[in-house]
C-alpha positions in Angstrom: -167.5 92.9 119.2 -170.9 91.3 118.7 -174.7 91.5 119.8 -174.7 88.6 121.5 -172.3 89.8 124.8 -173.3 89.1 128.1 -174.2 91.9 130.2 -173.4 91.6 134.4 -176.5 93.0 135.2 -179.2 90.4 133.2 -181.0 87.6 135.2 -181.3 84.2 133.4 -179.4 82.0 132.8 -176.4 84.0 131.3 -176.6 84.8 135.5 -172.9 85.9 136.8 -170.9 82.8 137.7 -173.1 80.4 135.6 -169.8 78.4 134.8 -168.2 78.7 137.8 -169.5 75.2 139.7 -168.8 72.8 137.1 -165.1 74.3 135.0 -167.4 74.7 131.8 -165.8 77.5 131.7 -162.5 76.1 131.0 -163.7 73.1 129.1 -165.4 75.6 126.5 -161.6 77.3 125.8 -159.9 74.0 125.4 -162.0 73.3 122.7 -161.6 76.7 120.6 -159.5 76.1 117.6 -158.3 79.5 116.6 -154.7 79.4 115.1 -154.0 82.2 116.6 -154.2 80.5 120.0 -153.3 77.3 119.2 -150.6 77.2 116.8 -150.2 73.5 117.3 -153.5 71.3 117.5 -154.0 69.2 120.5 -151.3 71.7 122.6 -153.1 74.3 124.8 -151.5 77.0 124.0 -151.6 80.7 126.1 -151.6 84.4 125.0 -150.3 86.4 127.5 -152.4 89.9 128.5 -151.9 92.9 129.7 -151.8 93.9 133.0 -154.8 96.0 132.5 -157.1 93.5 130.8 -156.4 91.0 133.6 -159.7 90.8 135.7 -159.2 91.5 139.6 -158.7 88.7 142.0 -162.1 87.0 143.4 -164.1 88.1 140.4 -164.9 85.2 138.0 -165.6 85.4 134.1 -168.6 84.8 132.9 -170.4 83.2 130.2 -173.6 82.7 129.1 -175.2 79.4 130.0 -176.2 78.9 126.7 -172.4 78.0 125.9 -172.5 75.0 127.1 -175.0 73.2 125.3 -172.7 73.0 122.4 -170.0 74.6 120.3 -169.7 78.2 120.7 -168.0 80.6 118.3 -165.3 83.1 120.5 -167.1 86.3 120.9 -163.7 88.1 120.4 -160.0 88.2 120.5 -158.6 86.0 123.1 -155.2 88.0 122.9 -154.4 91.2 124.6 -154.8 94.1 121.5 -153.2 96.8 123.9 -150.5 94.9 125.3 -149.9 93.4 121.5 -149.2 97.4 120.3 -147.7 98.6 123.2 -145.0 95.9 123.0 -144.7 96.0 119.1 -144.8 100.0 119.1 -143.9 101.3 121.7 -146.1 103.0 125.2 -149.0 105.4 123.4 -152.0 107.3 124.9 -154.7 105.1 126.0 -157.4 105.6 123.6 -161.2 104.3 124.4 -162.2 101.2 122.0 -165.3 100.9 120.2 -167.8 99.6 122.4 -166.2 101.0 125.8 -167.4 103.7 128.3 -166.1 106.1 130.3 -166.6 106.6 134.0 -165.6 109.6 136.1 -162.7 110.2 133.6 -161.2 106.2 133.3 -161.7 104.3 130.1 -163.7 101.1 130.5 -162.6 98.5 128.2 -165.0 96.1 127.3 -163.5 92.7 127.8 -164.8 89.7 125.3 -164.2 87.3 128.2 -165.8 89.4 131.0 -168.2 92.4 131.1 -167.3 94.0 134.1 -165.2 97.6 133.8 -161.7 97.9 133.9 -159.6 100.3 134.6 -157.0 101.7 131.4 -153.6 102.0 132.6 -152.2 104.7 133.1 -151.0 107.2 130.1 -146.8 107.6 130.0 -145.2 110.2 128.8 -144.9 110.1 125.4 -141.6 109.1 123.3 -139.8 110.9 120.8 -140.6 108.9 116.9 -138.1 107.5 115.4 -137.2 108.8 112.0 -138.1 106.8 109.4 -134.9 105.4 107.8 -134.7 104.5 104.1 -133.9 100.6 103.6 -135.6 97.4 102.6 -137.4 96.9 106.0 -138.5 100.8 107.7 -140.3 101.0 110.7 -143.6 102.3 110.5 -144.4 105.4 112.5 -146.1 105.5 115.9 -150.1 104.5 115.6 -150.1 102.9 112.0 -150.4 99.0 111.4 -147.0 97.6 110.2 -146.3 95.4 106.9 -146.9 92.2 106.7 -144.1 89.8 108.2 -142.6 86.4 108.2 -144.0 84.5 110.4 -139.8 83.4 111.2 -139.3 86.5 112.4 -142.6 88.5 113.4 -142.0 88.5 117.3 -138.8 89.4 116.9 -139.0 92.6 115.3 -139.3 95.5 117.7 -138.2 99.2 117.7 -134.5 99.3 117.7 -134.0 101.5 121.0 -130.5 100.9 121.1 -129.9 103.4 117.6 -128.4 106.9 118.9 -130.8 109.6 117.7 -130.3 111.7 114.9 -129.4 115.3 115.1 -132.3 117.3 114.2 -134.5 114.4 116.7 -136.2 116.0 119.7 -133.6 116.1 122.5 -130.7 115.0 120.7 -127.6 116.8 121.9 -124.5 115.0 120.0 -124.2 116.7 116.7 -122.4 114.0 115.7 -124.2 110.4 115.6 -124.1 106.8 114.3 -125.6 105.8 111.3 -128.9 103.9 111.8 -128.3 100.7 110.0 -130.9 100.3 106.9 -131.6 96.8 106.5 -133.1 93.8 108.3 -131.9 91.8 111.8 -128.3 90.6 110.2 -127.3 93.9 109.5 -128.4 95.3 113.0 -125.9 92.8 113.9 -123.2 93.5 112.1 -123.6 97.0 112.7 -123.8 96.0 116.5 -120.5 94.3 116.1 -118.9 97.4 114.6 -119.6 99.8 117.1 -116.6 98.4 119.3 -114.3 99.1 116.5 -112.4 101.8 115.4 -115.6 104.8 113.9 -114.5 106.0 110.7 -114.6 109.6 110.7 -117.9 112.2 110.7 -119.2 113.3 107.7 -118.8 116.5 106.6 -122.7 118.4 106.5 -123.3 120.1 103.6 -123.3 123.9 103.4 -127.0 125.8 103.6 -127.7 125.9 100.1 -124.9 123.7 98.7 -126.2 120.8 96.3 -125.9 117.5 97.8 -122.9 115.5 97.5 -122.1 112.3 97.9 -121.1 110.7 100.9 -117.1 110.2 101.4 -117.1 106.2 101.2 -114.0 104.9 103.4 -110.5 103.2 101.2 -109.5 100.4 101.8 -105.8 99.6 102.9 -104.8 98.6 99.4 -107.2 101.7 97.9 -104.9 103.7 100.3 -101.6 102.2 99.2 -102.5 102.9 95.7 -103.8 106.5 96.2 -100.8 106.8 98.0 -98.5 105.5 95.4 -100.5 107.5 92.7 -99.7 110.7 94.8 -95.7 109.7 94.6 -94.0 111.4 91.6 -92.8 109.2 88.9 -89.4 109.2 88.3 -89.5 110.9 85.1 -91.4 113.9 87.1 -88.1 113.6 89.9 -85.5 113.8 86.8 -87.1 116.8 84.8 -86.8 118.2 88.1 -83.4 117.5 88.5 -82.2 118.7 85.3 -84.1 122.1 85.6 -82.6 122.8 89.0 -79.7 121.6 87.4 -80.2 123.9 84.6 -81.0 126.8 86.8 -77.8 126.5 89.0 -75.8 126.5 86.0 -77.6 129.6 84.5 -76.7 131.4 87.8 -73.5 130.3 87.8 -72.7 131.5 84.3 -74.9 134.9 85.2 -72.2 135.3 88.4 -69.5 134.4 86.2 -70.0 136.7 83.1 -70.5 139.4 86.1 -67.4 139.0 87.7 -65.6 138.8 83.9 -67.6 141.6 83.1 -67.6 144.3 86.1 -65.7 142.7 89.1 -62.2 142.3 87.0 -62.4 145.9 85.9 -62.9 147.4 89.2 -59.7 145.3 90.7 -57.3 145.8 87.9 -58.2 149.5 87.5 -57.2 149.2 91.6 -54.0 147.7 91.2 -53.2 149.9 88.4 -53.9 153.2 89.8 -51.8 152.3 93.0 -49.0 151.1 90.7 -49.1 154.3 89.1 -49.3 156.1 92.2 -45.9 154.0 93.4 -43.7 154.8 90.3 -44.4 158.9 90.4 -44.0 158.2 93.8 -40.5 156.2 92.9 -39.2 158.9 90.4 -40.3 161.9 92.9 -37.8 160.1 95.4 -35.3 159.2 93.0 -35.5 155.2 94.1 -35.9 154.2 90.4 -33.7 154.6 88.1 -33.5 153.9 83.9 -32.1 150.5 83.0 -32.9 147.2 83.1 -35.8 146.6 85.0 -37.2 143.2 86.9 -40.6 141.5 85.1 -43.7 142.9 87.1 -42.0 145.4 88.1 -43.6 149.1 86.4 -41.3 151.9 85.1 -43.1 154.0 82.6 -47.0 154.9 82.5 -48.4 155.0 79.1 -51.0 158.1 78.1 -54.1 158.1 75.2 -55.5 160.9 75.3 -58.2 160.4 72.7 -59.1 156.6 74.7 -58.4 158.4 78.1 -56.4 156.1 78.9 -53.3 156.3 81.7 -52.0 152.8 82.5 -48.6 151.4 84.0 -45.8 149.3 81.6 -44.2 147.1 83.4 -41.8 144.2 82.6 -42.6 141.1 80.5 -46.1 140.0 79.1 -47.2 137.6 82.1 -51.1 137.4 81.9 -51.5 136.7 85.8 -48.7 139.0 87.1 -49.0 142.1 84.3 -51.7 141.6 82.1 -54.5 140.8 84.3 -53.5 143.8 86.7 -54.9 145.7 84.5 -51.2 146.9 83.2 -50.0 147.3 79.8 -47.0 144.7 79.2 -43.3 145.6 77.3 -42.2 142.6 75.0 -38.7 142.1 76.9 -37.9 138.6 77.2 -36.2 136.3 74.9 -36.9 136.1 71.4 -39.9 138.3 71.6 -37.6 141.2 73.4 -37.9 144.5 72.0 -36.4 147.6 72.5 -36.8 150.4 75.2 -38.1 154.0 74.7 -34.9 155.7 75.1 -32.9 153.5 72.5 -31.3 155.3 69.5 -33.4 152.8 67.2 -35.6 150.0 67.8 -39.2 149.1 67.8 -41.0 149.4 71.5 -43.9 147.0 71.2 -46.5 146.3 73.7 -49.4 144.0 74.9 -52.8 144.6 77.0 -56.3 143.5 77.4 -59.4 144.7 75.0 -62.3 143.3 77.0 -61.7 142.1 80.9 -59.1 143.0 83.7 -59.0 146.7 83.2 -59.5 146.6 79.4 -56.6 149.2 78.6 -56.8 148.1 74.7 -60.5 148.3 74.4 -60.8 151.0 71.6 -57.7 151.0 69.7 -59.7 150.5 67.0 -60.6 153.5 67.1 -57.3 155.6 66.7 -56.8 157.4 63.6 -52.9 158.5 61.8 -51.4 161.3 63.4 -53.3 160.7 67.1 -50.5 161.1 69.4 -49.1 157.6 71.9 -47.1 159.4 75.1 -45.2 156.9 77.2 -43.7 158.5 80.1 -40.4 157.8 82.3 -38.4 158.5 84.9 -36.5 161.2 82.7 -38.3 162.0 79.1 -41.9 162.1 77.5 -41.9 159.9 74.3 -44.4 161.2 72.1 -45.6 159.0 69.2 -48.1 159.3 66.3 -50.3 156.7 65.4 -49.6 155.4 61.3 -51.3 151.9 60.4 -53.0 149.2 62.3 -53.2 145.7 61.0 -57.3 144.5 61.9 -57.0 140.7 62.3 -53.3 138.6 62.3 -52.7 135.4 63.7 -51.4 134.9 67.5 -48.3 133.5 66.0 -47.6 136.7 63.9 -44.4 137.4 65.9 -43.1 139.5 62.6 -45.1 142.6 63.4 -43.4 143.3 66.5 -39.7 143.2 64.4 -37.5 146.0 64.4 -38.6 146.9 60.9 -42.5 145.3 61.0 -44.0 144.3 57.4 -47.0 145.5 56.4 -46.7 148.4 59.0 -45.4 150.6 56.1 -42.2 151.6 57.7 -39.0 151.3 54.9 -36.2 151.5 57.1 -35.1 151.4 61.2 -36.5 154.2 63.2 -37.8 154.6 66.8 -41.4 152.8 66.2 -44.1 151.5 68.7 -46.3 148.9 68.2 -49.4 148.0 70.2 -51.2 144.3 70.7 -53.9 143.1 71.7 -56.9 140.5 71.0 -59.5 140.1 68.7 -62.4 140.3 68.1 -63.9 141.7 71.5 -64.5 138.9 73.9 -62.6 136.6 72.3 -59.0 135.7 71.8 -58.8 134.3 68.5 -56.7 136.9 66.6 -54.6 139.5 67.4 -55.3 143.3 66.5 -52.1 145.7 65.7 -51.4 149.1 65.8 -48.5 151.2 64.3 -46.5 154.0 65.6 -44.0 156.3 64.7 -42.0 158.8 67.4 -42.3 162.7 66.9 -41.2 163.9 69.9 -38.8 163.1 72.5 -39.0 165.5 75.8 -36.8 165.4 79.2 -39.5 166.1 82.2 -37.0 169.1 83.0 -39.0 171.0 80.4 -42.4 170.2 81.3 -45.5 167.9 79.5 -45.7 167.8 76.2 -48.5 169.5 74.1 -50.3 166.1 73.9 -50.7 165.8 77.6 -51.0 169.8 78.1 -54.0 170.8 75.7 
């Protein structure tokens, strides 16, 4: 510290216990003025010390005699320096100060006060550093001098030992840890405060290699309530929604419907219609049925195309649920629409059936030419008939071209005609279609099939 320390082993008057007799000793401290060690004047005010730089019982300081002649300027540091740092940093190894010896392997610290030998304390193990944390007030690493510092709060600002250790420290097994709180004593509080509450969640580590990303910051409750509200969908979202399933249940609904119109009627009414033809041959093989008048629903002749390939029942009356959509070919026979039979001497036999739907017996009528031969078939004769006009497109209400003498069919006089209706155009049932017919050929079924139904 300076030239002018005692040594224990010189004679003279800086002598060992010079000061003892008299308390100089203690007179020459009182009147130090060093703010350091008296903050307040007039106050005698004490710096603690270190275990280790306390001097062993029954061993006196001493001071040179010369001291006490007058004012004497402090030949060092009253305070403890080691006790100062290990306090303020933390235990470290003990290191030898300038001006100190070593003997047999213990550092001997040269005292201002006193220039006996003491003994160092003894090392402790060392503790892990605490990382350095980014924020208006770090703490400096182990061994280094720290910033300067209000004097409000200099001895209050120690290592925080209460801060969990981070995950790459030495000896830290939680992979998950705390925050260490960046800025000065009030928000070492409040982050004190907050560790009873409820910890938001971890944050997710980056990926090796991944950039870095931001930190999730927690939302608030009303944050929340609008993210939440934002994820709802608005009600015009919900209605287009509607109306598309909407939309899409009708389009499958019409798909089913044109399906069963399409397919699903044809396969029932050509059903029904083969087993009513199967029941009248059956009828006129067991001689149950016999010519006459016959009930409505009720089949007695079976009507042959052969250029359409057609073979379908007649039966009585023109009832769309109970003959036409059976898939059978209705006989005009009930009130002012009633026509004649085959087997009358004159008279026009005219007929109704489906084009499109329900067995579709009518689908290509369209397509007969003159002279294609009509064969309708009973109990006791083959009627064969050629085909002579057809009238494209008449009105539903047309009920003239089923008369016993039809105009525009061509026909001059009475005969033994057939006429054959149906709708039109396809699909539809807007107009009515009309074919013409004249009979050729009238054949009891004692003589066998006619050529028609033979070639």
């Amino acid at each position: 510290m300076t030239s002018l320390r005692p040594d224990s082993g010189h004679e003279g008057p800086y002598a060992q216990g010079a000061y003892e007799p008299d308390g100089t000793f203690e007179a020459a401290v009182e009147q130090l003025a060093d703010p350091l060690n008296d903050p307040l004047p007039g106050q005698n005010a004490s710096w603690y010390r270190s275990e280790a730089a306390t001097p062993p019982a029954g061993e006196a300081h001493q001071m040179p005699q010369a001291a006490a002649q007058g004012p004497m300027e402090p030949a060092g540091e009253w305070y403890d320096p080691e006790g100062y740092r290990r306090d303020w940093y933390g235990q470290q190894e003990p290191t030898a100060a300038p001006g100190s010896a070593t003997v047999q392997g213990t550092a001997v610290i040269s005292d201002p006060l006193a220039g006996m030998p003491l003994p160092a304390p003894a090392p402790a193990v060392p503790e892990p550093p605490v990382p350095l944390v980014p924020g208006p007030d770090p703490v400096p690493p182990l061994g280094e001098a720290g910033p300067v510092r209000n004097d409000e709060t200099v001895a209050l600002r120690t290592a925080d030992t209460r801060t969990p250790s981070r995950p790459d420290a030495p000896g830290a097994s939680d992979p998950v840890s705390e925050p260490l709180p960046t800025g000065g004593r009030a928000e070492r509080r409040r982050a004190a405060k907050g560790r009873g509450r409820r910890r938001a969640e971890p944050r997710p580590t980056p990926a090796a290699g991944a950039g870095t990303a931001e930190p999730a910051v927690p939302m608030s409750r009303l944050e929340a309530r609008r993210a939440a509200r934002a994820a709802k969908d608005s009600p015009a979202v919900v209605a287009s929604r509607v109306v598309g399933e909407v939309f899409i249940t009708f389009g499958v609904l019409m798909l089913l419907f044109v399906t069963y119109q399409l397919w699903w009627t044809n396969v029932r009414a050509d059903q029904i219609a083969g087993r009513e033809t199967n029941k009248i041959q059956d009828d006129w093989a067991s001689g149950e049925r016999s010519p006459g008048v016959f009930e409505p629903g009720k089949g007695f002749a079976i009507m042959h195309i052969p250029k359409l390939d057609v073979v379908a029942p007649i039966a009585e009356g023109i009832d769309k649920e109970k003959v036409l959509d059976r898939g059978m070919i209705g006989h005009y026979g009930e009130g002012k629409l009633k026509t004649a039979m085959p087997s009358a001497e004159q008279g026009n036999f005219a007929v109704a059936g489906h084009r499109n739907t329900h067995g579709e017996p009518f689908r290509y009528i369209n397509k007969l030419k003159p002279g294609d031969p009509i064969v309708v078939e009973t109990q006791d004769a083959y009627y064969t008939y050629e085909m002579t006009s057809i009238l494209p497109q008449t009105s539903p209400s047309n009920v003239a071209v089923i008369d016993e003498v039809p105009p525009g069919s061509g026909f001059t006089g009475p005969g033994r005609y057939i006429t054959l209706t149906t709708c039109t155009p396809e699909f539809t049932s807007t107009y009515r279609m009309i074919v013409w017919g004249k009979m050729v050929d009238e054949r009891p079924r004692s003589k066998g099939k006619p050529d028609a139904l033979v070639g």
